[in-house]
C-alpha positions in Angstrom: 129.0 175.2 25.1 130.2 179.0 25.0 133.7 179.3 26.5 135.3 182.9 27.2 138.6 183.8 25.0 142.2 183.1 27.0 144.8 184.7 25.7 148.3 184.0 27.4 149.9 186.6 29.6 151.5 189.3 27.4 154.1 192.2 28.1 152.1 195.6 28.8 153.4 197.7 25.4 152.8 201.0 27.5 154.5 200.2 30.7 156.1 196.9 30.2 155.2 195.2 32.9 154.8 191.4 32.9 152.1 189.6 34.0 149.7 192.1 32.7 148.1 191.9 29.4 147.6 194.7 26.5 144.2 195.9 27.8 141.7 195.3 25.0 142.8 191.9 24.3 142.6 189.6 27.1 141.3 190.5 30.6 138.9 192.9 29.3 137.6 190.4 26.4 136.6 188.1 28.6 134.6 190.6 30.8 132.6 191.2 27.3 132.5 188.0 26.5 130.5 186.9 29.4 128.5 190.0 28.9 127.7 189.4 25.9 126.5 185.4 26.9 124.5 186.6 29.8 122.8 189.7 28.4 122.4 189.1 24.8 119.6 191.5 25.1 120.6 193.7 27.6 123.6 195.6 25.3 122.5 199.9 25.3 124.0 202.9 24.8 122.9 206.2 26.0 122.8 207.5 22.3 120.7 204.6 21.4 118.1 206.2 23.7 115.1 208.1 22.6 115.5 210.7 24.9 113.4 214.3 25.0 115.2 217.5 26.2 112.1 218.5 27.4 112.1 216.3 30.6 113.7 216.6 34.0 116.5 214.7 34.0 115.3 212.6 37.4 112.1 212.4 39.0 111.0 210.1 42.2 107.6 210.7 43.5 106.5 209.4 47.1 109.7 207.1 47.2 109.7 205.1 50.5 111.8 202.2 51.0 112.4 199.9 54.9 115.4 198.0 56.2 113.0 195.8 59.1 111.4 198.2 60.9 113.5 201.3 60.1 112.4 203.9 56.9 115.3 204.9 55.1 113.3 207.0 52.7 109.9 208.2 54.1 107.8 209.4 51.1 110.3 211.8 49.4 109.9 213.4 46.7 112.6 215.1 44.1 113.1 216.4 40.6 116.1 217.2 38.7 115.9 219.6 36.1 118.4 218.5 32.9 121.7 219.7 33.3 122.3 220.8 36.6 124.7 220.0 38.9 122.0 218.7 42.0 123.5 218.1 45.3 121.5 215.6 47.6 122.7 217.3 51.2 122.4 215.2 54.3 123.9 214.0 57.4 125.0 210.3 57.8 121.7 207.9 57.6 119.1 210.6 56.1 118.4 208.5 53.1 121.2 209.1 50.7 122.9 205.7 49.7 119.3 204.3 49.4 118.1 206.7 47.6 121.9 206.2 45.2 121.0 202.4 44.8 117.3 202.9 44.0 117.9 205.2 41.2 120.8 203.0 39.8 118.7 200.0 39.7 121.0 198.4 42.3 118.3 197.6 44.9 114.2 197.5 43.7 111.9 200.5 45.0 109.5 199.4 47.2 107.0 202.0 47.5 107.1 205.1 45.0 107.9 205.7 41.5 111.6 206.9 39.7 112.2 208.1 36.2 115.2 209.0 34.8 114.5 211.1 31.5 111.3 209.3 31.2 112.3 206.1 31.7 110.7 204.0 34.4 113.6 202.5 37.0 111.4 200.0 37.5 110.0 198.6 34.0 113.1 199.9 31.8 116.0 198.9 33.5 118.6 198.3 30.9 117.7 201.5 29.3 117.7 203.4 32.4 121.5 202.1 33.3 122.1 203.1 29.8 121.8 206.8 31.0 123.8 206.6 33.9 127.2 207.1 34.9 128.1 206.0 38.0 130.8 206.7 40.6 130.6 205.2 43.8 132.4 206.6 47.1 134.4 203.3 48.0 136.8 203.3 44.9 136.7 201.1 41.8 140.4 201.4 40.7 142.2 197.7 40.1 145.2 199.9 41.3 148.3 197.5 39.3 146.5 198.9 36.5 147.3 202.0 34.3 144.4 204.7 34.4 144.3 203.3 30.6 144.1 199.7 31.7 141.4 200.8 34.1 139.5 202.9 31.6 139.6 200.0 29.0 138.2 197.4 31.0 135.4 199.5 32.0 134.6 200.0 27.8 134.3 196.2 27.8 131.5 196.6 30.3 129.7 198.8 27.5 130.9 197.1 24.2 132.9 200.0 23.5 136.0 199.0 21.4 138.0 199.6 18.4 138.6 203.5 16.8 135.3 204.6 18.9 137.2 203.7 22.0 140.0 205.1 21.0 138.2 208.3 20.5 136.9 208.2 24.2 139.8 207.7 25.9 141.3 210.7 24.2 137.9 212.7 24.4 138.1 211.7 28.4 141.5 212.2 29.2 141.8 215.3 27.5 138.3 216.8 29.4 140.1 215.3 32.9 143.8 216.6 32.2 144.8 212.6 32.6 146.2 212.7 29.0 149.9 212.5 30.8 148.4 209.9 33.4 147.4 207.2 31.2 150.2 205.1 31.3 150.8 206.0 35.2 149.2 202.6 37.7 146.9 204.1 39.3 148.4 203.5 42.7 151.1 205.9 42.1 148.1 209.0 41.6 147.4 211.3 44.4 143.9 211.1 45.4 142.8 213.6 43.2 143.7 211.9 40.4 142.4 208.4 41.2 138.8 210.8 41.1 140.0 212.3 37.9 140.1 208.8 36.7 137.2 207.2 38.5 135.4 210.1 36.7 136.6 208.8 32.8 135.4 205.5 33.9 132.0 207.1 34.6 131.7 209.4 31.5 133.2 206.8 28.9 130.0 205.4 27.7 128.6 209.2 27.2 125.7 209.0 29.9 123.1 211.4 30.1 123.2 211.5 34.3 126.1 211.3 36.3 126.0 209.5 40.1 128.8 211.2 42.3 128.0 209.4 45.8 130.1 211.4 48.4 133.1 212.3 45.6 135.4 214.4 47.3 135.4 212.1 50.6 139.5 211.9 51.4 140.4 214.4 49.7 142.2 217.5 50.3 141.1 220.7 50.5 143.1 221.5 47.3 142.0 218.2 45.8 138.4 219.0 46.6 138.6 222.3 44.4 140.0 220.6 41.9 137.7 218.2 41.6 134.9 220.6 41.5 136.5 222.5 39.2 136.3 219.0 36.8 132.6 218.4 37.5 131.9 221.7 36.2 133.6 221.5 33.0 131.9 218.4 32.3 128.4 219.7 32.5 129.9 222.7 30.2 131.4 221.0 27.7 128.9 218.0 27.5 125.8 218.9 29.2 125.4 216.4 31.6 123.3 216.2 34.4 125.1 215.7 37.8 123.5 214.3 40.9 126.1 214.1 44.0 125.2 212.9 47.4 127.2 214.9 50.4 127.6 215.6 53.8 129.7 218.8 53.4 128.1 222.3 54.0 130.6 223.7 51.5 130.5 221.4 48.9 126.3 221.7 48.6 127.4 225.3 48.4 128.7 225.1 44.9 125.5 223.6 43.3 122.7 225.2 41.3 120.4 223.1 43.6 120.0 221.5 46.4 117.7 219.2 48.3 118.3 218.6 51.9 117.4 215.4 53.4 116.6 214.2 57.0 115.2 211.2 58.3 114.4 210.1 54.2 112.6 212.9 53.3 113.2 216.0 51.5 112.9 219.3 54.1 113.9 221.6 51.8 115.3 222.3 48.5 116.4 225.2 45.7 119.6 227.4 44.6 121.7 227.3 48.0 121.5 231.4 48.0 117.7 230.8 47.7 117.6 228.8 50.8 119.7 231.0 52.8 117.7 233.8 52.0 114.8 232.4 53.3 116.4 233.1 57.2 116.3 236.5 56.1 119.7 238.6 56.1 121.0 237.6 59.5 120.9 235.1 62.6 121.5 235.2 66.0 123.1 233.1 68.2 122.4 233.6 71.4 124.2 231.9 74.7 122.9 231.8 78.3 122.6 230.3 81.4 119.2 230.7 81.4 118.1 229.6 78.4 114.5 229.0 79.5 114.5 233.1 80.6 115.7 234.2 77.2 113.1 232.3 75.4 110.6 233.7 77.7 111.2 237.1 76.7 111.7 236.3 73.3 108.4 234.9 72.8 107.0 237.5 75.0 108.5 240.1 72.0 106.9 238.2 69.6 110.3 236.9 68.2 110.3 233.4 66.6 113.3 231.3 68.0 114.8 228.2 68.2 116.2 226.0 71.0 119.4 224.1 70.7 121.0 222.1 73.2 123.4 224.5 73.9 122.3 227.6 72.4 119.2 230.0 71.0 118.9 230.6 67.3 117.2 233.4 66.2 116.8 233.9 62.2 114.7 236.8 61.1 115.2 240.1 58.8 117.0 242.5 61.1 117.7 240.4 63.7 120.2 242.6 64.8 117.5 245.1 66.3 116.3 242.7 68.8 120.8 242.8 70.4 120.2 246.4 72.7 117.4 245.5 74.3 117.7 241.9 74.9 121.2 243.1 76.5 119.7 245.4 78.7 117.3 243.2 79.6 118.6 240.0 80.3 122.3 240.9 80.2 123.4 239.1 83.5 122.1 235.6 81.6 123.8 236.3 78.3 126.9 234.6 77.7 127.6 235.6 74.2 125.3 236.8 71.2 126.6 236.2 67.9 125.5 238.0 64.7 126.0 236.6 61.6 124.7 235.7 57.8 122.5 232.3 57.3 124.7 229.3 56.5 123.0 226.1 54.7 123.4 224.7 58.4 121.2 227.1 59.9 118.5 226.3 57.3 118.7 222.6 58.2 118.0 223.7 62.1 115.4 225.7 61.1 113.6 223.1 58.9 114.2 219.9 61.5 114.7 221.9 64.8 118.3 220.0 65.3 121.5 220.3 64.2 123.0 218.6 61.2 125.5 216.1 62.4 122.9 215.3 65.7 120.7 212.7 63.9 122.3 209.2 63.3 120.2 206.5 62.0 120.7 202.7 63.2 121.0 201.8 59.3 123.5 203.0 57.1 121.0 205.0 54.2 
């Protein structure tokens, strides 16, 4: 009968801290060792591949998927072109997550089809989690472990080991500015730097799509930047396809492409400047109390608007024409007009006639 290797507890050579083992030769062994019993056949790497340049990086066609009587995902549809940075913008419960664990095999699609680089998620699994890095938004660092340690025992997961590993970690660190870091626990690193590192883990194994579910969720401002700063040089320096889920406006700002998502489909997607362009050059905001009145005459101007709970969009070219005389008109039922250019927010109103943060599903998608 197969039985894992045990190696006796050893004195860390890098930090020197009992009770944990030189990486590489016991903890992280017997990870691959039980791999390598369970999943004789399941062993790839994303260079081992066949892959063709000439195909989107991820496509999911009429993708619907239920919790009981709830749709997390209602038909969508979505393809990502290879090597952009894609960012999947919705609020809380629009289809995300589900969307997240279909793609990385972790629950099975139901209704619909998903491809990553060609590769079926449903009939090619193995090679399909072969492309993929993955880092989650709940964290994955064993934090009594260096970012070394951490990076190491993620290489067992892959069969990575020897002078190739070696190679990696330098590669990783060195694109992540953790090269001073690696002997640091990781529950000493600001939370920047734990992303820094949950970001080697994910790259390690040199996947061909990178999962960033919700990355920069805790982090600072600063931090924020910093990490965006990381996920660019990665696609420059390696090519890799990013796909991000997020619920910040300002964060879906910095990708080449976007698709927005509400109620588990897509309502809109292209280059955020694109979208915004598509409101024309300026919205309104318009205050009143008489809401019903100001509508009236809008429509009875021929002006397209929307109604909010507490306010009047208006988003056309030259919106700012419409100010004189609906002040003159209706001036004792204006509160305040404001005049201003379309934000990604306004072009979620305009495609589900509500505001972002106002729809919250039962089920966590």
């Amino acid at each position: 009968m197969w039985q894992p290797r045990v190696h006796a507890p050893v004195t860390n050579a890098t930090s020197g801290r009992e009770g944990h083992s030189a990486v590489g030769e016991t903890t992280c062994d017997v990870i691959a060792d039980h791999l390598a019993h369970y999943f004789p056949q399941q062993t790839y790497r994303s260079n081992e591949v066949t892959l063709s340049t000439t195909l989107p990086a991820l496509v999911a066609s009429s993708i619907r998927y239920r919790y009981d009587a709830s749709h997390a995902l209602d038909g969508l549809d979505l393809s990502v072109a290879s090597g952009d940075i894609f960012a999947l913008l919705g609020p809380n419960g629009s289809g995300k997550t589900t969307l997240f664990r279909l793609i990385s095999t972790l629950a099975m699609i139901q209704e619909g089809e998903i491809s990553v680089f060609g590769h079926s998620v449903r009939k090619q699994r193995a090679a399909v989690r072969s492309l993929l890095g993955v880092v989650f938004q709940n964290p994955s660092l064993d934090p009594k472990l260096t970012v070394e340690e951490n990076i190491r025992c993620q290489a067992a997961l892959y069969g990575i080991s020897g002078q190739d590993l070696r190679k990696r970690i330098q590669a990783v660190s060195e694109q992540l500015g953790l090269e001073e870091r690696l002997a640091t626990p990781t529950e000493k690193l600001s939370g920047g730097l734990k992303r820094r590192a949950e970001l080697a883990k994910g790259i390690l194994h040199q996947p061909k799509l990178l999962l960033l579910d919700e990355p920069s969720t805790g982090l600072d401002p600063a931090s924020r930047l910093d990490l965006w700063h990381a996920i660019q040089q990665l696609r420059t320096e390696s090519g890799v396809t990013v796909l991000l889920t997020t619920h910040l406006l300002e964060e879906a700002d910095k990708a080449d492409r976007i698709a927005i998502l509400d109620r588990g489909a897509v309502v809109a997607e292209g280059p955020p400047a694109e979208l915004r362009a598509s409101l024309g050059n300026q919205v309104l905001s318009i205050r009143s109390t008489n809401m019903n009145a100001v509508i009236a005459w809008l429509e009875e101007h021929s002006v397209p608007c929307q109604k909010l709970s507490d306010q009047i969009l208006v988003s056309i070219p030259n919106a700012m024409d419409i100010v004189a005389p609906l002040s003159k008109q209706m001036g004792d039922l204006i509160q305040s007009i404001t005049l201003g250019q379309p934000s990604l927010e306004d072009v979620f109103i305009a495609k589900t006639g509500h505001r972002f943060w106002k729809y919250d599903a039962s089920v966590s998608a």
